[in-house]
C-alpha positions in Angstrom: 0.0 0.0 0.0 2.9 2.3 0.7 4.3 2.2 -2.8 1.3 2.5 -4.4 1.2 5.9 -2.7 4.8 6.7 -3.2 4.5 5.8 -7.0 1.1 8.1 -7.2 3.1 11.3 -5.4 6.0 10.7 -7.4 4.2 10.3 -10.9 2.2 13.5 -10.0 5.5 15.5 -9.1 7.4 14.2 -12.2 4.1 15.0 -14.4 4.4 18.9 -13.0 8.2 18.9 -13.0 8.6 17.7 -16.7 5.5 19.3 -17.9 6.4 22.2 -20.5 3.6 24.3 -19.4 4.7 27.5 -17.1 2.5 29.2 -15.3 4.3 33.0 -16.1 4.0 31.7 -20.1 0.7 32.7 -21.9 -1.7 30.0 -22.8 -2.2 31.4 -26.2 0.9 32.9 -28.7 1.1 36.3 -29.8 -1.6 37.9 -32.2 -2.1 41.3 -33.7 -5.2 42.7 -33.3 -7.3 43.4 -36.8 -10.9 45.3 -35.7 -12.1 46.9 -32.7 -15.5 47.9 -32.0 -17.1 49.7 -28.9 -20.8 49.2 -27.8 -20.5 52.3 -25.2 -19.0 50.1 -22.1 -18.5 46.9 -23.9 -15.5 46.6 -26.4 -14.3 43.9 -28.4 -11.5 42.8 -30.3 -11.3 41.4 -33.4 -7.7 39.3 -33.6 -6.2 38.2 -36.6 -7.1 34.3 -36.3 -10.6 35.7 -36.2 -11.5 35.4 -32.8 -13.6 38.0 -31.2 -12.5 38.6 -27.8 -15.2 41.0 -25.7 -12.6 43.1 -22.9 -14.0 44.2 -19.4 -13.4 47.9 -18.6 -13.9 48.7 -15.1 -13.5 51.8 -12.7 -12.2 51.8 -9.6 -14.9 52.4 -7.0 -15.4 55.3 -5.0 -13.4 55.4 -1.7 -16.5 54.6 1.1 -16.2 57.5 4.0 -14.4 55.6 6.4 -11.9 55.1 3.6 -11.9 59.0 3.1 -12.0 59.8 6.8 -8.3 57.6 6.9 -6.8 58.7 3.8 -7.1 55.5 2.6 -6.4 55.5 -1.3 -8.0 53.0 -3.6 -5.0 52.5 -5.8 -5.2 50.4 -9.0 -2.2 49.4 -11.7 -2.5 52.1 -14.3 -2.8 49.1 -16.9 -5.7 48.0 -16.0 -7.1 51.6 -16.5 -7.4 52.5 -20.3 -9.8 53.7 -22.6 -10.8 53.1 -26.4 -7.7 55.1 -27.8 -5.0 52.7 -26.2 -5.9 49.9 -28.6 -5.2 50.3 -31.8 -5.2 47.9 -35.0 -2.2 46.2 -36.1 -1.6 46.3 -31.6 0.4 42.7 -30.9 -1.6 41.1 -28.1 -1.4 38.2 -25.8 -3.7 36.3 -24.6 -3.3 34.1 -21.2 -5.0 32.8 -18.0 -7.0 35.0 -15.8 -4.5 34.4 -12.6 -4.7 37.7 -11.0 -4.5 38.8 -7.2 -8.1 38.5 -6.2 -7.6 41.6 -3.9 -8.1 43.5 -6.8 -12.2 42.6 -6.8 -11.8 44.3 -3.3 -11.2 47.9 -5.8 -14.4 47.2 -7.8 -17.7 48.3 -8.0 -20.0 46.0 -6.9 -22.0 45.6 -10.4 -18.1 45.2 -11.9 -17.1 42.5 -9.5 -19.9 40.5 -10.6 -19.3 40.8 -14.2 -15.6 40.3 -13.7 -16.4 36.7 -12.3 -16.9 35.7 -16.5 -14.2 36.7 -17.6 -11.6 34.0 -17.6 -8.6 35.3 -19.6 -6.6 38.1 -19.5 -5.3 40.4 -22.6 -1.8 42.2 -22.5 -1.8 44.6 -25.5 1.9 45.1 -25.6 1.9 47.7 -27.6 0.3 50.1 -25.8 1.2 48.5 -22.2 -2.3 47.7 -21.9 -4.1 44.9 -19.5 -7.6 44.0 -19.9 -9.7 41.0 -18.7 -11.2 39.2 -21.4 -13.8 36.4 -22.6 -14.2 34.7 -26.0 -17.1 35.9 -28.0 -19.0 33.6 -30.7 -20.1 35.5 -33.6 -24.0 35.1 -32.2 -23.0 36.9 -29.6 -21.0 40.0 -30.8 -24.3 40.5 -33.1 -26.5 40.2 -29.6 -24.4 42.7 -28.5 -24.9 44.8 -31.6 -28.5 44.8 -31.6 -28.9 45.6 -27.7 -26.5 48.6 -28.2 -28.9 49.9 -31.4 -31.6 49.4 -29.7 -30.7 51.3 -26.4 -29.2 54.0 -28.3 -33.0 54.4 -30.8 -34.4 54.4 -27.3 -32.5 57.5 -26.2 -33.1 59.0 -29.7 -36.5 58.6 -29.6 -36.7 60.2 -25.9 -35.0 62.9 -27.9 -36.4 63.7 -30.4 -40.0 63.2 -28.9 -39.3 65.4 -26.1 -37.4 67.9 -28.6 -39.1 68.1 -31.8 -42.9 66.4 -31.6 -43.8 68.5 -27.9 -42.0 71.7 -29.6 -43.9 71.8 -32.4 -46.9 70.2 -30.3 -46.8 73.0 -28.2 -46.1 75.9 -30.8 -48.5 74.5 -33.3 -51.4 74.1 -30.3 -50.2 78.2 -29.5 -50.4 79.5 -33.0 -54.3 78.0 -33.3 -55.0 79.4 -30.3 -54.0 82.9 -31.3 -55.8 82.9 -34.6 -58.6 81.1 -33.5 -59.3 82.7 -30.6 -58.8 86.3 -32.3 
């Protein structure tokens, strides 16, 4: 019984001493990205072995009084902080495991730390010394994501414009009658 157990330790720790995989190497090689598209707070990348890659953009949260009160400072790695503009086509990109500090969901908003939870990789845009959390995308969803953003963003136009042109001239129209046919 004893050398059963001493042959299963010493297989397992021969498996992960001779294994090639690292855990500092990326899972996936280097790509360049080809396309990027923003749906206001969701972004996704496009890379060239046509894999669509949706990123997670987060803010820090806001510092809670207590926090104030001590001069505690919520302090996050100016990587993880970026905007549209610091990805940019032809930007080489690597793609590996999401193995991050989870003190970091400590920084986040609450509806962020959530969403964070699904995202299972992590994007270094070397290029622009860029970090973003990451998830594959299929094709169906990229398009769900297209329609959702058109549709929100016809919603807020129609607010608009009903609020802006049709009670405007509603209300001007309704004025003008009133004055010539009350004259």
């Amino acid at each position: 019984m004893k050398m059963k157990k001493l042959f299963v330790v010493l297989t397992i720790f021969s498996a992960i001493f001779f294994s090639k995989a690292k855990a500092d190497q990326p899972v996936f090689d280097k790509f360049y990205m080809q396309h990027y598209v923003s749906f206001g707070n969701t972004f996704v990348v496009m890379l060239d072995d046509n894999s669509m890659w949706e990123l997670f953009c987060f803010k820090p949260r806001s510092q809670t009084w207590s926090e104030w009160w001590n001069s505690v400072k919520i302090e996050v790695d100016e990587n993880f902080l970026w905007k549209e503009g610091d990805w940019m086509i032809q930007d080489q990109i690597v793609i590996g495991e999401n193995n991050l500090d989870r003190a970091l969901y400590g920084k986040l908003k609450d509806e962020d730390e959530k969403r964070l939870r699904c995202f299972d990789y992590v994007i270094e845009n070397l290029s622009g010394n860029k970090v973003a959390f990451a998830r594959p995308i299929s094709f169906a969803e990229f398009t769900n994501l297209f329609i959702d953003y058109s549709n929100y963003q016809y919603d807020l136009g129609l607010e608009d414009g009903f609020s802006d042109g049709y009670l405007s001239g509603y209300s001007s129209g309704f004025s003008d009658g009133q004055a010539t046919v009350y004259k």
